[in-house]
Z-matrix of the N, CA and C atoms (Angstrom, degrees):
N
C 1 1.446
C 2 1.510 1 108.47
N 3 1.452 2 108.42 1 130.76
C 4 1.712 3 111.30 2 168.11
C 5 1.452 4 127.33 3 -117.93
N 6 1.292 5 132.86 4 128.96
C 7 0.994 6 141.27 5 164.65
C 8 1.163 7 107.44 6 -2.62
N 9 1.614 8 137.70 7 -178.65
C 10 1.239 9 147.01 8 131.85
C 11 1.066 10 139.20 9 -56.44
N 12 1.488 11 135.79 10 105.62
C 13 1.655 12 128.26 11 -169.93
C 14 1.922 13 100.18 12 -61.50
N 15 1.541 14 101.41 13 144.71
C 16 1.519 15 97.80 14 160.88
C 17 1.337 16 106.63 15 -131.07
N 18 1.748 17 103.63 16 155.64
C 19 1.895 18 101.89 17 -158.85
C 20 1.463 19 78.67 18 -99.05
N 21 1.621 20 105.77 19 157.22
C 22 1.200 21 105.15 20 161.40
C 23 1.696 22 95.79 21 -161.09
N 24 1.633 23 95.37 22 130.02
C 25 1.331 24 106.14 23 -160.48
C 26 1.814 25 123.73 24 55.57
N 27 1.404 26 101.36 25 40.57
C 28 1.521 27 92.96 26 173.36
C 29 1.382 28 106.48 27 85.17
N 30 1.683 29 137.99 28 -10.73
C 31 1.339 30 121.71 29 -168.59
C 32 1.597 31 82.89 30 -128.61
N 33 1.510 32 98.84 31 161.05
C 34 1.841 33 110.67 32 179.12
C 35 1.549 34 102.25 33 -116.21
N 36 1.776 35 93.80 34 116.62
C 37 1.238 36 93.33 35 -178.17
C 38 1.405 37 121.35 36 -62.83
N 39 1.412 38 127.99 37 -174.34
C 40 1.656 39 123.96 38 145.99
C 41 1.111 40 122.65 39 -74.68
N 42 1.533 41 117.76 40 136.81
C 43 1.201 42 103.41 41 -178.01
C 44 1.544 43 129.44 42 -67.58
N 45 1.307 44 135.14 43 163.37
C 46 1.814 45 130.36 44 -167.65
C 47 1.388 46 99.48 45 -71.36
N 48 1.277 47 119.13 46 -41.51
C 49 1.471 48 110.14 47 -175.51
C 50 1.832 49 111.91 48 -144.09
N 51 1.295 50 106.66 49 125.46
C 52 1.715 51 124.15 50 169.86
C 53 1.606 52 114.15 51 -99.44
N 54 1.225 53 109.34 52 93.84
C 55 1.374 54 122.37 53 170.85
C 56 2.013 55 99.29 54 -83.26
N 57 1.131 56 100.37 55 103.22
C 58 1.942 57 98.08 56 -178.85
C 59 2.053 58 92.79 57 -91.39
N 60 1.236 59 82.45 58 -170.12
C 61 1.479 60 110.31 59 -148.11
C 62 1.618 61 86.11 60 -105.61
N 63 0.970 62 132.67 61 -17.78
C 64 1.742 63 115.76 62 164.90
C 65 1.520 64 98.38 63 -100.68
N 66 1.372 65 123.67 64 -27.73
C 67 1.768 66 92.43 65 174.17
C 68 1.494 67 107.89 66 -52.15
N 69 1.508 68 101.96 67 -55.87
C 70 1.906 69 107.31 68 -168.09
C 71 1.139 70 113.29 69 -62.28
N 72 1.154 71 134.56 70 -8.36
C 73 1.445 72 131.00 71 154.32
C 74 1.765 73 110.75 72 -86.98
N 75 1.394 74 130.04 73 -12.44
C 76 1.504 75 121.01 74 161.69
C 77 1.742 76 104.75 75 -77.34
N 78 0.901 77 103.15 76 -35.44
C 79 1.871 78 118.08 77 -155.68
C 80 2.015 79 82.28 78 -68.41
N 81 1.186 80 120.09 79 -55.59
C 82 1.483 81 136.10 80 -167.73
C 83 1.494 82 96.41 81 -64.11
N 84 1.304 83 129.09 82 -29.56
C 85 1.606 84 113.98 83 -176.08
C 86 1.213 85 101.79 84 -76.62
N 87 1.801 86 120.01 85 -51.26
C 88 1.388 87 140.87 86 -179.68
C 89 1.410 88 113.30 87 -29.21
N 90 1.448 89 108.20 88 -49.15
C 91 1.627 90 117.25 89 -171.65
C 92 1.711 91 114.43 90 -78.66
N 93 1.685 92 104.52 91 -40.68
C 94 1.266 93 93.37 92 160.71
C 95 1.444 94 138.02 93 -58.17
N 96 1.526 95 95.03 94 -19.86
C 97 1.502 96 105.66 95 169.78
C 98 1.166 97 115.20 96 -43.45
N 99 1.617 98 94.52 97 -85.39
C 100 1.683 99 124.87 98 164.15
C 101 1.616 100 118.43 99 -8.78
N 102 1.442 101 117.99 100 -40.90
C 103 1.220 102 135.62 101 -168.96
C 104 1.738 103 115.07 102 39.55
N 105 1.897 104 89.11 103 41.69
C 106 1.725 105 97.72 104 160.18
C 107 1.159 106 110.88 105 -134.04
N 108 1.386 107 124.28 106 126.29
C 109 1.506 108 130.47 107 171.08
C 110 1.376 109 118.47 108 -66.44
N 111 1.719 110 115.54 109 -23.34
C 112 1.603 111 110.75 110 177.25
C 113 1.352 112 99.79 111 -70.65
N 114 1.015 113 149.43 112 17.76
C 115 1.732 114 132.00 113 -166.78
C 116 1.306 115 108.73 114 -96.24
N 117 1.461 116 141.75 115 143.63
C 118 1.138 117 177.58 116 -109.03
C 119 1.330 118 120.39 117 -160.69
N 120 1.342 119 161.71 118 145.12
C 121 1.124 120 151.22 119 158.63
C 122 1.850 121 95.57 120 -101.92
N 123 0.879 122 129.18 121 142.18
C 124 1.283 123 150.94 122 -163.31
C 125 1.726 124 121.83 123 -126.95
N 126 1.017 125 115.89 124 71.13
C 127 1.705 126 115.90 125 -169.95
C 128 1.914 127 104.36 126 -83.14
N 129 1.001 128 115.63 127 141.09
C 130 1.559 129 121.12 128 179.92
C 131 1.473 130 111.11 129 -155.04
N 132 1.381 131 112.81 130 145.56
C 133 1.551 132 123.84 131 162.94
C 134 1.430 133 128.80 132 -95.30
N 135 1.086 134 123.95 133 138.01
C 136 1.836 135 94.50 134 -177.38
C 137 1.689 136 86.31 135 -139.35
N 138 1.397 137 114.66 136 171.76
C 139 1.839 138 120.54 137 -174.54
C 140 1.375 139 95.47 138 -81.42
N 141 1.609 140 129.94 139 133.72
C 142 1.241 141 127.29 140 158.71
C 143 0.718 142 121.41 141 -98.26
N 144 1.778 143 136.65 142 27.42
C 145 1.382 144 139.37 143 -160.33
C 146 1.605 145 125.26 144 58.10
N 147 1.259 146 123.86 145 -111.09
C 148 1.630 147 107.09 146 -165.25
C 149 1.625 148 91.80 147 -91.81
N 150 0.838 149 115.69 148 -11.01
C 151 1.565 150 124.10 149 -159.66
C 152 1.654 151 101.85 150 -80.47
N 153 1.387 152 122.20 151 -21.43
C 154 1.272 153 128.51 152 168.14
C 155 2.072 154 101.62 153 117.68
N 156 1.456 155 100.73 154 -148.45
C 157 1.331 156 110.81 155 170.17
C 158 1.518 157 88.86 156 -77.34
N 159 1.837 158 106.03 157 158.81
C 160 1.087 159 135.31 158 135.68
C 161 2.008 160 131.17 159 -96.76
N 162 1.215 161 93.71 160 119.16
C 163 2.013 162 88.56 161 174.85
C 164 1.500 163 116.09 162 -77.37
N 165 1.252 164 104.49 163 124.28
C 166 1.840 165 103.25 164 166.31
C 167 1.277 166 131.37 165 -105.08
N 168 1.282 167 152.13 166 144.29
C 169 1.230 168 143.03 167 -171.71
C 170 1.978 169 105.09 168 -119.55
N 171 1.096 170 119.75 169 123.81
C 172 1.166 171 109.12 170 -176.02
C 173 1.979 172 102.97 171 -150.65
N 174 1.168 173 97.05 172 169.67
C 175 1.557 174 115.94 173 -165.20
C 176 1.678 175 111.25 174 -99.13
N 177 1.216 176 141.08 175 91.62
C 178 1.226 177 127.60 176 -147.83
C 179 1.922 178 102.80 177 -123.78
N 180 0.716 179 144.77 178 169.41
C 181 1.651 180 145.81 179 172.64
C 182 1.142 181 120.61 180 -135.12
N 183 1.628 182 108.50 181 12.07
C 184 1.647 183 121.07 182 -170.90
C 185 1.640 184 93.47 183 -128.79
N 186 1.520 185 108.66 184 131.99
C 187 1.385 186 111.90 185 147.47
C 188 1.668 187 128.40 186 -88.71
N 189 1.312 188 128.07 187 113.97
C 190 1.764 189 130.12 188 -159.71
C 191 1.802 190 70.37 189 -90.53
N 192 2.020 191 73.58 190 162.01
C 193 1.925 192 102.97 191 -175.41
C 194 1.863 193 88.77 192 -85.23
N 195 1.215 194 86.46 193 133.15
C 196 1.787 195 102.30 194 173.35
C 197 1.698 196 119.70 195 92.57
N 198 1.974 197 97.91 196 -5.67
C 199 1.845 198 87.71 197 175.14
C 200 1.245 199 115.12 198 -90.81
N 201 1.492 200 83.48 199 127.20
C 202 2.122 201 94.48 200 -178.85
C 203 1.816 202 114.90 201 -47.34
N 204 1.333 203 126.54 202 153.33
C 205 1.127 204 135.12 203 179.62
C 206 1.897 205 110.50 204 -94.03
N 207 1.095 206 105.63 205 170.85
C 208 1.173 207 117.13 206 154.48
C 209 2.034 208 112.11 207 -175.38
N 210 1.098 209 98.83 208 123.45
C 211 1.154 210 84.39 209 -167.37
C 212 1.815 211 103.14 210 -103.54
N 213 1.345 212 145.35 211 150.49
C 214 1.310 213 144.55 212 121.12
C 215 1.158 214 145.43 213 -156.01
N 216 1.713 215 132.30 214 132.55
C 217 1.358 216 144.39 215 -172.53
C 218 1.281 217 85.26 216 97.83
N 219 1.800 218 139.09 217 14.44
C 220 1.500 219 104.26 218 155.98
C 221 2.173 220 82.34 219 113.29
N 222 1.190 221 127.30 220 -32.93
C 223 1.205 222 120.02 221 165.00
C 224 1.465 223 129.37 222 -92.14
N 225 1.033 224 117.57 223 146.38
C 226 1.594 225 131.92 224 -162.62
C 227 1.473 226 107.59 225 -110.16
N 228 1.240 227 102.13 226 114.20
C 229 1.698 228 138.54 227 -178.70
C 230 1.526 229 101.05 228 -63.60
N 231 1.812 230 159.02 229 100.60
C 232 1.515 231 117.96 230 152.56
C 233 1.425 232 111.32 231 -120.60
N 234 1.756 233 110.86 232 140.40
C 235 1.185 234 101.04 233 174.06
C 236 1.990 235 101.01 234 -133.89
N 237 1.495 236 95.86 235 147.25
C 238 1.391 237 100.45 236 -154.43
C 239 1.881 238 107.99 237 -67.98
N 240 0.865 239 125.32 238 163.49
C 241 1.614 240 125.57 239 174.19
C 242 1.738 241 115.86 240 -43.35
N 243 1.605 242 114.85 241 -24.80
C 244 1.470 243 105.45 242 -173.82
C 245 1.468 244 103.80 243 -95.52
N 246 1.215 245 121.37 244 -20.60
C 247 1.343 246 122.26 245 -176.33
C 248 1.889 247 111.87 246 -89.63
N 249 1.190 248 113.12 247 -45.78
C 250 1.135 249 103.85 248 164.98
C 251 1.878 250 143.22 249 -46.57
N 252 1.473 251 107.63 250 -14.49
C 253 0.909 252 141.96 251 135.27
C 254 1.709 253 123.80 252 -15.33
């Protein structure tokens, strides 16, 4: 599943975030693991110094004010306003 393209100036951007259909089916085994249905998949960037951004993947049970959604196969994508970026 992908976000929404938005045109701007006549060209379609990429969308900010592509949640596909074999992550959400890895992310969906993960949780059964977990054996918690509140869980979240949690995507984030943070500065790694010269090395550039770093990506994180983490397990969260809280939705923060301003993290974008993405939902698919029934699991929930969030990544916070600075990382989506």
């Amino acid at each position: 599943m992908q976000t929404e393209n938005s045109a701007i100036g006549g060209n379609t951007a990429p969308p900010p975030i592509v949640f596909t259909d074999a992550a959400a089916s890895k992310v969906c085994e993960l949780l059964r693991a977990a054996d918690n249905p509140t869980l979240l998949l949690r995507v984030s960037s943070s500065g790694g110094g010269c090395s550039g951004f770093q990506d994180g993947f983490t397990f969260d049970e809280t939705v923060e004010d301003g993290d974008s959604q993405v939902e698919n196969q029934g699991v929930k994508l969030l990544v916070d306003p600075m990382s989506v970026q």
